[in-house]
PyMOL CGO cylinders between C-alpha atoms (Angstrom):
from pymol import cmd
from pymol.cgo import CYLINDER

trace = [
    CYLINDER, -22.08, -34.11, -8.61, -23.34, -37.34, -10.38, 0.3, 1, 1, 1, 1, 1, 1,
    CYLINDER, -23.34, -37.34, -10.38, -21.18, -39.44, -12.55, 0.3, 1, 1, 1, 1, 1, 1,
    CYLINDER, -21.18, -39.44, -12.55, -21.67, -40.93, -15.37, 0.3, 1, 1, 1, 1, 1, 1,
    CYLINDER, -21.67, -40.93, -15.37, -19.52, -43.31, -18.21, 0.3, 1, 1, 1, 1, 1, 1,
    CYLINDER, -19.52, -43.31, -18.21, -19.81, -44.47, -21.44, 0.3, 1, 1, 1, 1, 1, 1,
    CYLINDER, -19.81, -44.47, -21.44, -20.00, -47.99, -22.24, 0.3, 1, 1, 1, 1, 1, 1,
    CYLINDER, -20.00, -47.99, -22.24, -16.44, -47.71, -23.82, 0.3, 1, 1, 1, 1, 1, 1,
    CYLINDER, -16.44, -47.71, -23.82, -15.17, -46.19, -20.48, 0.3, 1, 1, 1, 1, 1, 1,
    CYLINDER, -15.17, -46.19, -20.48, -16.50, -48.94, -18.58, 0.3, 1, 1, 1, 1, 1, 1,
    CYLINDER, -16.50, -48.94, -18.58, -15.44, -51.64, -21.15, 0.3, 1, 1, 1, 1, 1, 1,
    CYLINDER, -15.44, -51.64, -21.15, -12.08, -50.09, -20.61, 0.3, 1, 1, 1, 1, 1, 1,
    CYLINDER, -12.08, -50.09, -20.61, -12.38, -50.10, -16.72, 0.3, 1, 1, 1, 1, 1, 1,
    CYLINDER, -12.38, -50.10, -16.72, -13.08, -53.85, -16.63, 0.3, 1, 1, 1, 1, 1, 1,
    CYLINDER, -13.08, -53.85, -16.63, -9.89, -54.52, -18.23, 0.3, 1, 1, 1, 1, 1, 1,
    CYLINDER, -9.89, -54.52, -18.23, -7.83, -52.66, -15.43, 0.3, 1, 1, 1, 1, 1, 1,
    CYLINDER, -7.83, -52.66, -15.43, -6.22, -54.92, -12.57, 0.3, 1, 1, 1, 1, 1, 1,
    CYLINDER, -6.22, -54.92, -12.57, -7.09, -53.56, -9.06, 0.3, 1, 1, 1, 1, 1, 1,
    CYLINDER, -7.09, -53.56, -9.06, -3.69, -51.62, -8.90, 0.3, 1, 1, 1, 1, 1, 1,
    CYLINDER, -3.69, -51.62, -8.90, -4.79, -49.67, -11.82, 0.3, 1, 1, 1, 1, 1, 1,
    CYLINDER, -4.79, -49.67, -11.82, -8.31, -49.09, -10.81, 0.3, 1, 1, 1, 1, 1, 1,
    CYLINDER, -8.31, -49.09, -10.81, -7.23, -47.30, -7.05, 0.3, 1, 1, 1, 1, 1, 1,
    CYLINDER, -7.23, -47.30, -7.05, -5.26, -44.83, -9.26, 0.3, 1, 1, 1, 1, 1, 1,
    CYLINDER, -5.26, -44.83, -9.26, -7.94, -44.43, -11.67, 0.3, 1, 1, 1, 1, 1, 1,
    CYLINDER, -7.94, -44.43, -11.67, -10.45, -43.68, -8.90, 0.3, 1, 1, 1, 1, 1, 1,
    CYLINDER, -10.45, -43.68, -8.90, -8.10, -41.54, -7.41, 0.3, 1, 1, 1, 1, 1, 1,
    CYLINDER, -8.10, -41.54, -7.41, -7.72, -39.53, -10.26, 0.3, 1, 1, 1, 1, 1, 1,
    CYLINDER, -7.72, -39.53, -10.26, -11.61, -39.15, -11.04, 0.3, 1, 1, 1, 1, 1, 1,
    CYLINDER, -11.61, -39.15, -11.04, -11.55, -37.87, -7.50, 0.3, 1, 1, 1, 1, 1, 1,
    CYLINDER, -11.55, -37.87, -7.50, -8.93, -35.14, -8.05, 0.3, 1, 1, 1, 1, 1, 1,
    CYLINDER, -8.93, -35.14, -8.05, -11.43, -34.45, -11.05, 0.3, 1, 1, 1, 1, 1, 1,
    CYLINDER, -11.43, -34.45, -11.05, -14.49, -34.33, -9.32, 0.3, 1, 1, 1, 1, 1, 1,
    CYLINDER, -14.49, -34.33, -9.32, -12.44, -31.99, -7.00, 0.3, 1, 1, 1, 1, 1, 1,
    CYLINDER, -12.44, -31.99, -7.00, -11.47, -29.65, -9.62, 0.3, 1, 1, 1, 1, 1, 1,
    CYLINDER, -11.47, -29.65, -9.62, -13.17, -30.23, -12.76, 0.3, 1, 1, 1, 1, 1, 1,
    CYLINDER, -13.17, -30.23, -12.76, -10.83, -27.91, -15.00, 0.3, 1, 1, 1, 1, 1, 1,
    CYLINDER, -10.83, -27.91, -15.00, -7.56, -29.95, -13.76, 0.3, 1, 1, 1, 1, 1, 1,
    CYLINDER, -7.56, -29.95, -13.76, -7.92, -31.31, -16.99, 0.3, 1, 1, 1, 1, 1, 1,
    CYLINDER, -7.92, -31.31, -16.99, -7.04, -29.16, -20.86, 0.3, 1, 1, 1, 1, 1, 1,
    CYLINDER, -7.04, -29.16, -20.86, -9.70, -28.37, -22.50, 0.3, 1, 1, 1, 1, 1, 1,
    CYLINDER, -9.70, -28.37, -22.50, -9.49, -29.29, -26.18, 0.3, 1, 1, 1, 1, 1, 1,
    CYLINDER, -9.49, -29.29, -26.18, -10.20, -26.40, -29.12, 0.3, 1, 1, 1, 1, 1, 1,
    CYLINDER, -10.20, -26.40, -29.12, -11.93, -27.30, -32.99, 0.3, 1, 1, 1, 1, 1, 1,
    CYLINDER, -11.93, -27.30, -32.99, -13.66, -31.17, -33.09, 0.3, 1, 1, 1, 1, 1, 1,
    CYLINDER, -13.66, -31.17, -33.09, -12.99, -31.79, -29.10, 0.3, 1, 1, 1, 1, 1, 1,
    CYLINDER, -12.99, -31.79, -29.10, -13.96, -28.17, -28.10, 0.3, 1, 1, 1, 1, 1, 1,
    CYLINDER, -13.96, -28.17, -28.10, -15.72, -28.92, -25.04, 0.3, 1, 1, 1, 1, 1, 1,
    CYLINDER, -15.72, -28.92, -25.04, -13.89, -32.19, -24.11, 0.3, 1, 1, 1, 1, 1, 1,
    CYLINDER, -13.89, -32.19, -24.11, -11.07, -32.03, -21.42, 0.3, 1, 1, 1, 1, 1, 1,
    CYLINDER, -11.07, -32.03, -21.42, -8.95, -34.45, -20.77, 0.3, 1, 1, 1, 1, 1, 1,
    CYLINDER, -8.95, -34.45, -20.77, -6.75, -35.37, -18.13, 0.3, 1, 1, 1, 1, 1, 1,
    CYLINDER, -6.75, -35.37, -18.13, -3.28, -37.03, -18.06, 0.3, 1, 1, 1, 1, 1, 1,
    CYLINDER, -3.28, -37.03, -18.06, -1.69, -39.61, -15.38, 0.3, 1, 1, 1, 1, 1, 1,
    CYLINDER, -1.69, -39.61, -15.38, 0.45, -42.23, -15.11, 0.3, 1, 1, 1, 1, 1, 1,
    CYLINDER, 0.45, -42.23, -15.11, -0.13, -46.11, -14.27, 0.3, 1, 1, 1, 1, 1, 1,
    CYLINDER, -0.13, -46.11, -14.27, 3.38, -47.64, -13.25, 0.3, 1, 1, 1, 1, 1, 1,
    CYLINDER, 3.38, -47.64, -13.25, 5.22, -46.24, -16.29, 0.3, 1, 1, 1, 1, 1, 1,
    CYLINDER, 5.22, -46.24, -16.29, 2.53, -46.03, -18.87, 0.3, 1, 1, 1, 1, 1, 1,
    CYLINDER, 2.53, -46.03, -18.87, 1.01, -42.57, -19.31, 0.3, 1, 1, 1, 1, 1, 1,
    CYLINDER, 1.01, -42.57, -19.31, -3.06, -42.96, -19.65, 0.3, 1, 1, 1, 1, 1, 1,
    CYLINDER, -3.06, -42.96, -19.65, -5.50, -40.05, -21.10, 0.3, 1, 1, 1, 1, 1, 1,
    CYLINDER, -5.50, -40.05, -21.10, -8.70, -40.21, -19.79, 0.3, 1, 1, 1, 1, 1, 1,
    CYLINDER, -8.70, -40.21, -19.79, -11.73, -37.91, -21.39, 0.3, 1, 1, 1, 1, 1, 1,
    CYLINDER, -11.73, -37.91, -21.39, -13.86, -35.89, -19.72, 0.3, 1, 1, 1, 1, 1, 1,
    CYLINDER, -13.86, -35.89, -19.72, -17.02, -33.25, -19.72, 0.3, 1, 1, 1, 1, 1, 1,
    CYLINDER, -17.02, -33.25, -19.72, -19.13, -31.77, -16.89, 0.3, 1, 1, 1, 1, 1, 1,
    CYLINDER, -19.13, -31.77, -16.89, -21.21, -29.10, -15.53, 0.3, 1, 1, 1, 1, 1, 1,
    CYLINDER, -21.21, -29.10, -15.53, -22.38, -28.20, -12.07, 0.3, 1, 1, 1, 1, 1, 1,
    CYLINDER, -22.38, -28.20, -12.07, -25.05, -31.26, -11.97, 0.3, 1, 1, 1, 1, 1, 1,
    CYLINDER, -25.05, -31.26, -11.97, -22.59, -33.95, -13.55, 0.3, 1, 1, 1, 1, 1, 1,
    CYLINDER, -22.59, -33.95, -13.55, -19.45, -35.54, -14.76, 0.3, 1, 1, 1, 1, 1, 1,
    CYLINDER, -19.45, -35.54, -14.76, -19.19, -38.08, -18.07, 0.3, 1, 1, 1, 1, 1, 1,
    CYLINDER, -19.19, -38.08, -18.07, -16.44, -39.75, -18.30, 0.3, 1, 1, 1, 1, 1, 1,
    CYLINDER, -16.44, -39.75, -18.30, -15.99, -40.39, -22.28, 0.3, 1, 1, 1, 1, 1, 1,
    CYLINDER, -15.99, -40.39, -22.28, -12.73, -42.35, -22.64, 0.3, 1, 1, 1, 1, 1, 1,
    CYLINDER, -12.73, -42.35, -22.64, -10.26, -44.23, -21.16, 0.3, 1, 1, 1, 1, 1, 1,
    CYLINDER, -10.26, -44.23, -21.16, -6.64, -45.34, -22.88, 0.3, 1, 1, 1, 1, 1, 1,
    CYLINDER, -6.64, -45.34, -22.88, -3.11, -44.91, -23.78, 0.3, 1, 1, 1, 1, 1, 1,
    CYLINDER, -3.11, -44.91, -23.78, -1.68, -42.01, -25.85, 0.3, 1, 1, 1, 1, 1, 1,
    CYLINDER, -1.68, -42.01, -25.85, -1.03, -44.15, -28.93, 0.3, 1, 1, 1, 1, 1, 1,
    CYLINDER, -1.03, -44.15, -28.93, -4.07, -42.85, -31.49, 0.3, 1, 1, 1, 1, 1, 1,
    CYLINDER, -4.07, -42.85, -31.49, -6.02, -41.78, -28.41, 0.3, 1, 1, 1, 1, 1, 1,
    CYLINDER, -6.02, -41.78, -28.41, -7.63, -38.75, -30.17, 0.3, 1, 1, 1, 1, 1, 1,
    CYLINDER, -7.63, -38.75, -30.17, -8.74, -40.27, -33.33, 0.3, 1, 1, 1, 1, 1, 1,
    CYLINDER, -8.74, -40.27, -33.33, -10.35, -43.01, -31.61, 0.3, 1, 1, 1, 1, 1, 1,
    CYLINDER, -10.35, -43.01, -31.61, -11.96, -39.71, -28.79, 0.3, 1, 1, 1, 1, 1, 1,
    CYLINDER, -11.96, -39.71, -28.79, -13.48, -38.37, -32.44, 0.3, 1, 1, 1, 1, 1, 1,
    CYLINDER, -13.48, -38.37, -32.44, -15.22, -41.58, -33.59, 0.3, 1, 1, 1, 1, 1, 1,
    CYLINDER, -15.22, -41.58, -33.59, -16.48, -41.69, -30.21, 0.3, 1, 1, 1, 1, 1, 1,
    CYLINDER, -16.48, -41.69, -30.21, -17.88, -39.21, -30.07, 0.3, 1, 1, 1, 1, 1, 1,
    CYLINDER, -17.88, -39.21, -30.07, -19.46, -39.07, -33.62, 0.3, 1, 1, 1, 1, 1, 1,
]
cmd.load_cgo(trace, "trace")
């Protein structure tokens, strides 16, 4: 399975320290693993799951969509206005 990110994903990556990117990586390998681990999302996001973990203490969302050839990872952030910034994106 390929995978692929958006520039905001990546912009979002590069602001990560290293502790935060080895949980992020494991996470988009639990992900690759099982791609439905995530919820799918119903009306605007209907086709969009997204997955949940922690960092430390702060609870991250990270935005997701696949089939059997690949894996894009949309988006990348805290829960504070997390979906209304995952709709602009994705207009």
């Amino acid at each position: 399975m390929k995978v692929y990110q958006s520039r905001l994903f990546a912009k979002k990556v590069k602001r990560l320290n290293s502790q935060e990117k080895r949980v992020l990586d494991r996470e988009i390998k639990k992900i690759i693993g099982n791609p439905e681990i995530g919820v799918e999302k119903k009306g605007d996001l209907s086709g969009i799951f997204v997955h949940k973990f922690k960092v430390k203490t702060a609870l991250y969302l990270m935005a997701y969509r696949f089939t059997e050839e690949y894996l894009e990872l949309i988006m990348l952030g805290p829960h504070e206005n997390y979906y209304r910034d995952l709709k602009k994106q994705l207009k």
